[in-house]
Each structure stands twice: as structure tokens, then as C-alpha cells.
PDB file of N, CA, C and O in Angstrom:
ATOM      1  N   UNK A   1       0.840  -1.174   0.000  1.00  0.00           N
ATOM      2  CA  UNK A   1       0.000   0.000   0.000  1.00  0.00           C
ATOM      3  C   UNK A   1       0.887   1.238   0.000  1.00  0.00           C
ATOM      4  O   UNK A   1       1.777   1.388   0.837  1.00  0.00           O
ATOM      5  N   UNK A   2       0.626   2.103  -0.941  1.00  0.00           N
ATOM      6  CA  UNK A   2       1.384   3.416  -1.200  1.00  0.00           C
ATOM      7  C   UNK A   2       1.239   4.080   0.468  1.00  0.00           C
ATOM      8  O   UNK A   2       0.195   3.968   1.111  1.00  0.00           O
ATOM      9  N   UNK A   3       2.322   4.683   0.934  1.00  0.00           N
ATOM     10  CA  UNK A   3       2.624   5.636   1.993  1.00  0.00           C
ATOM     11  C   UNK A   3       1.552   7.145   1.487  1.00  0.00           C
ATOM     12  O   UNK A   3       1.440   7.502   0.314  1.00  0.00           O
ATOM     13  N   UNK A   4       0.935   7.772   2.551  1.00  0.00           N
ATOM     14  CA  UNK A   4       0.652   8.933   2.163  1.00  0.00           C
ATOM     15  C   UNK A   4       1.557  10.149   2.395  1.00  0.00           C
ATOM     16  O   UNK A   4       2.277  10.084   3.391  1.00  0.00           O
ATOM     17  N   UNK A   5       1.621  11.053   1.765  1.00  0.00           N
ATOM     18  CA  UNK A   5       2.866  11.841   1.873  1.00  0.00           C
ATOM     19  C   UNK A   5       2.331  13.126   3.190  1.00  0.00           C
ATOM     20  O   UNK A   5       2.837  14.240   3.321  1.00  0.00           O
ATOM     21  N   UNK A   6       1.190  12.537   4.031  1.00  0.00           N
ATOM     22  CA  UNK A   6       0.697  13.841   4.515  1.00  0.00           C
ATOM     23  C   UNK A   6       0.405  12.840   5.811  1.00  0.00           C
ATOM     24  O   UNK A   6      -0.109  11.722   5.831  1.00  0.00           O
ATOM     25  N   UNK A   7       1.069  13.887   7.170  1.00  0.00           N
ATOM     26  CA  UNK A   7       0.396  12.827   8.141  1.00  0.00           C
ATOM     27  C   UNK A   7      -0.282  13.024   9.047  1.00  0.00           C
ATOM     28  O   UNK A   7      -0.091  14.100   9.614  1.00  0.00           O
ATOM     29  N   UNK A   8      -1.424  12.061   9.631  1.00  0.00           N
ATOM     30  CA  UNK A   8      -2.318  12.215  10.522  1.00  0.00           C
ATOM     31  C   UNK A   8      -2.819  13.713  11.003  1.00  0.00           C
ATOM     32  O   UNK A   8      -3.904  14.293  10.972  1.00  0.00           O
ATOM     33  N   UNK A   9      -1.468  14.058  11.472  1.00  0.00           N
ATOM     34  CA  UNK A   9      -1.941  15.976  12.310  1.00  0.00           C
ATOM     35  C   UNK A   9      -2.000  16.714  10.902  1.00  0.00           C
ATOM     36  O   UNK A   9      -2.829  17.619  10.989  1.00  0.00           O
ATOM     37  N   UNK A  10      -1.470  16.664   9.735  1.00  0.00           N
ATOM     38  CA  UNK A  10      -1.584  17.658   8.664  1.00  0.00           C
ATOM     39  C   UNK A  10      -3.286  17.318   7.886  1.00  0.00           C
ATOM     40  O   UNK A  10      -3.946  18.079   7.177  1.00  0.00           O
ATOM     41  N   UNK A  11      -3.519  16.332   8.208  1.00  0.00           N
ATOM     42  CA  UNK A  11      -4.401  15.998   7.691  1.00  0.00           C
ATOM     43  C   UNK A  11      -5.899  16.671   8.559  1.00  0.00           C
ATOM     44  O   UNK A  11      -6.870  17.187   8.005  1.00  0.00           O
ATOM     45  N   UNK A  12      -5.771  16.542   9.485  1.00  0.00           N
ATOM     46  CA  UNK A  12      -6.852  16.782  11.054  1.00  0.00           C
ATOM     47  C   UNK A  12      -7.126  18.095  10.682  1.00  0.00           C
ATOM     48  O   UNK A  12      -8.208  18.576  10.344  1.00  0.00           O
ATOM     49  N   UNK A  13      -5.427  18.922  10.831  1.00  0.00           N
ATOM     50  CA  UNK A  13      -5.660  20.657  10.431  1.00  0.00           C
ATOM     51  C   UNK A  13      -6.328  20.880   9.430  1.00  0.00           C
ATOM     52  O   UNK A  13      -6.746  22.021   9.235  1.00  0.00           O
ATOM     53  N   UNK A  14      -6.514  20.170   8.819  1.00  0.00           N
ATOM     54  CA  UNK A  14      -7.359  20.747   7.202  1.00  0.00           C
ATOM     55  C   UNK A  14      -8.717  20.131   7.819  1.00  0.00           C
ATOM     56  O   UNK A  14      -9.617  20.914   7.518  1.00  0.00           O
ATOM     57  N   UNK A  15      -9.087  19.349   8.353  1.00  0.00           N
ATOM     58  CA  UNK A  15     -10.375  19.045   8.405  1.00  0.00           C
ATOM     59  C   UNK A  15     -10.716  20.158   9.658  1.00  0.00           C
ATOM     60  O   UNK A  15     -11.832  20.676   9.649  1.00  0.00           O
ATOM     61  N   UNK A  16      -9.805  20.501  10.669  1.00  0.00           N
ATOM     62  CA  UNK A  16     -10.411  21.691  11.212  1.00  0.00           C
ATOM     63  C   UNK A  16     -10.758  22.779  10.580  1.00  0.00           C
ATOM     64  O   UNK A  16     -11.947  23.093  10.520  1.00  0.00           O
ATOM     65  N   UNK A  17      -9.804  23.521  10.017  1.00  0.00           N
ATOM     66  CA  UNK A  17     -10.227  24.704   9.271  1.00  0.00           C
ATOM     67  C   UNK A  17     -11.295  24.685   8.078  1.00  0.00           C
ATOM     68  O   UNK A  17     -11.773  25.731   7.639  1.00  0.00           O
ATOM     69  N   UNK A  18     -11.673  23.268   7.530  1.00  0.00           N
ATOM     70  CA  UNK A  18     -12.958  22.905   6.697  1.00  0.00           C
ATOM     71  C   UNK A  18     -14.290  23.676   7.886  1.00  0.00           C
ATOM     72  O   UNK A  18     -15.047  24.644   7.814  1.00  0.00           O
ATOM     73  N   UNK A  19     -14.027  22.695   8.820  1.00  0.00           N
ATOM     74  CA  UNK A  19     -15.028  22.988  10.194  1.00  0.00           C
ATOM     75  C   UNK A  19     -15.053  24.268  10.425  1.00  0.00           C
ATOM     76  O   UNK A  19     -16.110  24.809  10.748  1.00  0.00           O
ATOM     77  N   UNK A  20     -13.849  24.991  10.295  1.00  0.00           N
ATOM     78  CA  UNK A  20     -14.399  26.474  10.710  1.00  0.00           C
ATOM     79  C   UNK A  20     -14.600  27.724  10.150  1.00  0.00           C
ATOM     80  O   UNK A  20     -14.667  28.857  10.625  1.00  0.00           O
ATOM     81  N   UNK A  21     -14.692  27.219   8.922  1.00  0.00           N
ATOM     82  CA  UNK A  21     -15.191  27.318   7.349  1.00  0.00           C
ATOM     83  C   UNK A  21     -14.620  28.138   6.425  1.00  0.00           C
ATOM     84  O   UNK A  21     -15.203  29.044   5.830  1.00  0.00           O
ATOM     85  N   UNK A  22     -13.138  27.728   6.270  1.00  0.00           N
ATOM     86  CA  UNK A  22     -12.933  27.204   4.788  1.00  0.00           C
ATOM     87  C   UNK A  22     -12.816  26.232   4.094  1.00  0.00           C
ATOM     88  O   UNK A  22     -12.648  25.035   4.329  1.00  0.00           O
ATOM     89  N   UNK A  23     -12.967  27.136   2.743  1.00  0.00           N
ATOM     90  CA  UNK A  23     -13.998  26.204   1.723  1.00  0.00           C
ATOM     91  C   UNK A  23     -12.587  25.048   1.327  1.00  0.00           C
ATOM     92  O   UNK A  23     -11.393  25.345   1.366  1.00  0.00           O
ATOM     93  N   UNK A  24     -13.239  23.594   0.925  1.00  0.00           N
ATOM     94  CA  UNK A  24     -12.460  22.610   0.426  1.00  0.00           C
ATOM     95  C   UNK A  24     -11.795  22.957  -0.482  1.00  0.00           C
ATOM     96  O   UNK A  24     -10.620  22.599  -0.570  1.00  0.00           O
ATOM     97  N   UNK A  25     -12.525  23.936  -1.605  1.00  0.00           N
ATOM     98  CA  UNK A  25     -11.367  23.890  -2.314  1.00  0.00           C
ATOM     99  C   UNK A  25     -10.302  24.754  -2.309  1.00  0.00           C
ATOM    100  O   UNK A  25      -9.500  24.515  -3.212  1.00  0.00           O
ATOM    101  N   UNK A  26     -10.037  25.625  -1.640  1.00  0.00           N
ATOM    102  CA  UNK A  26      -8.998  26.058  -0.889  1.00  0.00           C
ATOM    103  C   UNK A  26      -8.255  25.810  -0.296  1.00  0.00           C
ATOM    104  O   UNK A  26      -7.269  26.515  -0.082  1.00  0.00           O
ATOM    105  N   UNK A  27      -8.496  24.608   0.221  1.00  0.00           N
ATOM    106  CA  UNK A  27      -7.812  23.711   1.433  1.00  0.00           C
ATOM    107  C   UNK A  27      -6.897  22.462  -0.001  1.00  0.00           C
ATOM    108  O   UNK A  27      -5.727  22.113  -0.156  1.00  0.00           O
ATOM    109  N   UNK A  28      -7.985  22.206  -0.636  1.00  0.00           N
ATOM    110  CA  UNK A  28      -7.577  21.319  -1.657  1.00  0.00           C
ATOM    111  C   UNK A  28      -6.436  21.635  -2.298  1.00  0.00           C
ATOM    112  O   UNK A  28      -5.338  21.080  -2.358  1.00  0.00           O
ATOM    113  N   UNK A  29      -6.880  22.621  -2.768  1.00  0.00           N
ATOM    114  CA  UNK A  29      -5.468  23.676  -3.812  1.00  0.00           C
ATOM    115  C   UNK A  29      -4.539  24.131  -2.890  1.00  0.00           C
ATOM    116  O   UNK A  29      -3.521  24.526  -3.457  1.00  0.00           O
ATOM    117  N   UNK A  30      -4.509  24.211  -1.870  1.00  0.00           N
ATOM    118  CA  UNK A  30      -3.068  24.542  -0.941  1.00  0.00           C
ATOM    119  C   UNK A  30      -2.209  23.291  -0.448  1.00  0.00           C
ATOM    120  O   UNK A  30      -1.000  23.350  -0.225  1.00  0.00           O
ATOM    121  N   UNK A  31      -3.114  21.983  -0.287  1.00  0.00           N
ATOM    122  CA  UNK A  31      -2.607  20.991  -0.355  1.00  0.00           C
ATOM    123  C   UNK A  31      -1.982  20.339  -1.367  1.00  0.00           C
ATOM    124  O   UNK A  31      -1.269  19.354  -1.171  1.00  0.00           O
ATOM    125  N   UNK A  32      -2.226  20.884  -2.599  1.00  0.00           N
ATOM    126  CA  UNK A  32      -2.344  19.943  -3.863  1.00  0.00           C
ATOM    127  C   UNK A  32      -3.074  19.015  -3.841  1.00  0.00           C
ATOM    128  O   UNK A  32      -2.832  18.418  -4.891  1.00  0.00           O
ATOM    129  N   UNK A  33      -3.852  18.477  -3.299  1.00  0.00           N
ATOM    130  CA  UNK A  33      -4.812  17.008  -3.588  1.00  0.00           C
ATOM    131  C   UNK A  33      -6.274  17.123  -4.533  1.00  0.00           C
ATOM    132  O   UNK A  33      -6.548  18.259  -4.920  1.00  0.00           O
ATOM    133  N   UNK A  34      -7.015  16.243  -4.836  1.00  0.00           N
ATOM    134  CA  UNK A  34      -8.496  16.812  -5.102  1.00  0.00           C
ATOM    135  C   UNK A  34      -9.223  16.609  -4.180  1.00  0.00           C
ATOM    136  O   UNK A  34      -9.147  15.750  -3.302  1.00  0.00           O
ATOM    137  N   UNK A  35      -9.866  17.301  -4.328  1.00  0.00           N
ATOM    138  CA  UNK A  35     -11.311  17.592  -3.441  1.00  0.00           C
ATOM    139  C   UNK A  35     -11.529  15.964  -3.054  1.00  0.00           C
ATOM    140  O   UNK A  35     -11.324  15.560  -1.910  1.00  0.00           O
ATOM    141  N   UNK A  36     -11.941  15.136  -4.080  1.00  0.00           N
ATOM    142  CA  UNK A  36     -12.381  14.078  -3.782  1.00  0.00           C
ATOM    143  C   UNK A  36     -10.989  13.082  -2.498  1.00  0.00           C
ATOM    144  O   UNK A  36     -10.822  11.888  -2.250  1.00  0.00           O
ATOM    145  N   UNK A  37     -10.558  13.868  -2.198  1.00  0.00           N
ATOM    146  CA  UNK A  37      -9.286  13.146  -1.463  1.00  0.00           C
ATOM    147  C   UNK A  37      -9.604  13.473  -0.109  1.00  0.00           C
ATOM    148  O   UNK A  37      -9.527  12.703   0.849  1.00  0.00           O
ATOM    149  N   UNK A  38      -9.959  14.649  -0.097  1.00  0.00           N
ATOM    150  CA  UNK A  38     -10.454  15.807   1.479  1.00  0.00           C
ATOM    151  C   UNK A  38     -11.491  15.112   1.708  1.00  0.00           C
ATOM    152  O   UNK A  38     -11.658  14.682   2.849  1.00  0.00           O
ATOM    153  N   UNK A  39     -12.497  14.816   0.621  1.00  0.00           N
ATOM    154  CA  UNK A  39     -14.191  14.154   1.583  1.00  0.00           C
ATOM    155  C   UNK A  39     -13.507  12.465   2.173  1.00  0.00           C
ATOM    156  O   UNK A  39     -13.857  12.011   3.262  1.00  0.00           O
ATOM    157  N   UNK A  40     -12.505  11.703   1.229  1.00  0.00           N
ATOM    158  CA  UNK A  40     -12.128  10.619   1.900  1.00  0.00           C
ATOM    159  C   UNK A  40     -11.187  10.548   3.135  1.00  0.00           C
ATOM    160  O   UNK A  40     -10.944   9.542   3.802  1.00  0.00           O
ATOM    161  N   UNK A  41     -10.706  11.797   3.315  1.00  0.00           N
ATOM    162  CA  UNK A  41     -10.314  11.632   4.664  1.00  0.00           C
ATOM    163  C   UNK A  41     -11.197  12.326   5.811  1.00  0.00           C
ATOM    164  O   UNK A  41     -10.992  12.384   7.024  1.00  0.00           O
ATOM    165  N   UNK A  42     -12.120  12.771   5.125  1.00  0.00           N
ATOM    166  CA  UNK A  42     -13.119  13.655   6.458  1.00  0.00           C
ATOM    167  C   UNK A  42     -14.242  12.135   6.571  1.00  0.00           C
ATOM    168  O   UNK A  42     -14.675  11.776   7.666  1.00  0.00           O
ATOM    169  N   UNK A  43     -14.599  11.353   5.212  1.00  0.00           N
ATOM    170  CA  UNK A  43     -15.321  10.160   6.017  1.00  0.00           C
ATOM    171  C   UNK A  43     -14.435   9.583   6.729  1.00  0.00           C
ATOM    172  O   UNK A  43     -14.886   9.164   7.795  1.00  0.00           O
ATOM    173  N   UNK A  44     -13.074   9.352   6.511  1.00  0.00           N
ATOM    174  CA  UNK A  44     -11.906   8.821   7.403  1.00  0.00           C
ATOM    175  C   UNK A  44     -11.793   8.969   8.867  1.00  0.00           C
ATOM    176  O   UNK A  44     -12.067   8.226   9.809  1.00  0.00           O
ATOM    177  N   UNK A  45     -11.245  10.303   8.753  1.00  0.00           N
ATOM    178  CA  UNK A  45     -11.199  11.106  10.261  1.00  0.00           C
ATOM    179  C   UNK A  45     -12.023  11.506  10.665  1.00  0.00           C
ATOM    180  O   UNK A  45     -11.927  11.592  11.890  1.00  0.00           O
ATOM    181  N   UNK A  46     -13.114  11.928  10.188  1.00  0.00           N
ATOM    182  CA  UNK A  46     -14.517  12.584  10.747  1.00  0.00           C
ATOM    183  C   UNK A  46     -14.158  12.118  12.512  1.00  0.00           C
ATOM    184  O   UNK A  46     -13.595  11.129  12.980  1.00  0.00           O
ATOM    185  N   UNK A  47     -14.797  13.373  13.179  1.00  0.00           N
ATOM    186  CA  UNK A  47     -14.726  13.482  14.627  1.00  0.00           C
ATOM    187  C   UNK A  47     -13.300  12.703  15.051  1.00  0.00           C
ATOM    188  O   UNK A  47     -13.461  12.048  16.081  1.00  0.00           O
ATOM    189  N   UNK A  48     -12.320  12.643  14.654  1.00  0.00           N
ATOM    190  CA  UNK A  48     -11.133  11.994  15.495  1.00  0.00           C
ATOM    191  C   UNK A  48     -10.332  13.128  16.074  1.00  0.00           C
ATOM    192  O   UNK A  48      -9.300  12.860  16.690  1.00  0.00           O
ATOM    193  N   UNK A  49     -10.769  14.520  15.907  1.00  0.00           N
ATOM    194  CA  UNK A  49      -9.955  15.681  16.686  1.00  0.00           C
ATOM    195  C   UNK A  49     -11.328  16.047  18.025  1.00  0.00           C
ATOM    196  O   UNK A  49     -11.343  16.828  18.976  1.00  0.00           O
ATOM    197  N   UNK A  50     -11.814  15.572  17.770  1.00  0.00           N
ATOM    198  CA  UNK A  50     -12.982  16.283  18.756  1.00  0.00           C
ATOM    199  C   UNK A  50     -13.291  15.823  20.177  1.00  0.00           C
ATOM    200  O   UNK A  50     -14.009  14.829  20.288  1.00  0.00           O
ATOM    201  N   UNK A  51     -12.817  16.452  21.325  1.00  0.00           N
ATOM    202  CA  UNK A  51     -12.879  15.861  22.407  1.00  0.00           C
ATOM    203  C   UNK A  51     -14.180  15.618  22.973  1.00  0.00           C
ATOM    204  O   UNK A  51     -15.116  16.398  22.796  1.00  0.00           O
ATOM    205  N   UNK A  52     -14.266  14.549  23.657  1.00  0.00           N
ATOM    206  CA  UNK A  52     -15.825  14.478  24.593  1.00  0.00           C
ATOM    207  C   UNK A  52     -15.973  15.454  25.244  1.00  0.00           C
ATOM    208  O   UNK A  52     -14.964  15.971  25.724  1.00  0.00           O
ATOM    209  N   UNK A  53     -17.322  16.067  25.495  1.00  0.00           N
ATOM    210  CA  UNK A  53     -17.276  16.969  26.423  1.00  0.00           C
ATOM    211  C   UNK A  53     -18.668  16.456  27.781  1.00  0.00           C
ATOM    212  O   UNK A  53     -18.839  17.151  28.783  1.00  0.00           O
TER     213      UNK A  53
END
């Protein structure tokens, strides 16, 4: 399985700042990835930064 070149915490930060709303494809194009890469790691990671409260 190919290595991803981006890890775990670089990945989280982009799904935060999605959350606190900027837009994907901004996030996309600063990453270089496509869009369709950001929704597979937000079904991925979805809630894995978010503490219980």
C-alpha cells in the first residue's frame, strides 16, 4: 500500500479549518490534492480531533 505523503496531524488541520469554514477547495489547492481526497479523509477522520465533552 502506497505511503501517504501527509500525516495524521496535517491531515486533522485541514479538516479543522474545513469545520471552521474554509472552503475545500482552498484547502484542496493549498494541499495539492483533489477535493475528492479531502471528503475521503473527512469520512476517514470525521470526529477523530474532537474531544468528549
Amino acid at each position: 500500500m502506497k505511503k501517504s505523503k501527509f500525516t495524521e496531524g496535517q491531515i486533522i488541520k485541514a479538516l479543522k479549518e474545513n469545520e471552521e469554514g474554509r472552503k475545500v477547495g482552498d484547502i484542496s489547492c493549498e494541499m495539492g490534492i483533489d477535493t475528492s481526497t479531502f471528503y475521503y479523509w473527512r469520512k476517514k477522520y470525521g470526529g477523530a480531533w474532537r474531544l468528549p465533552t
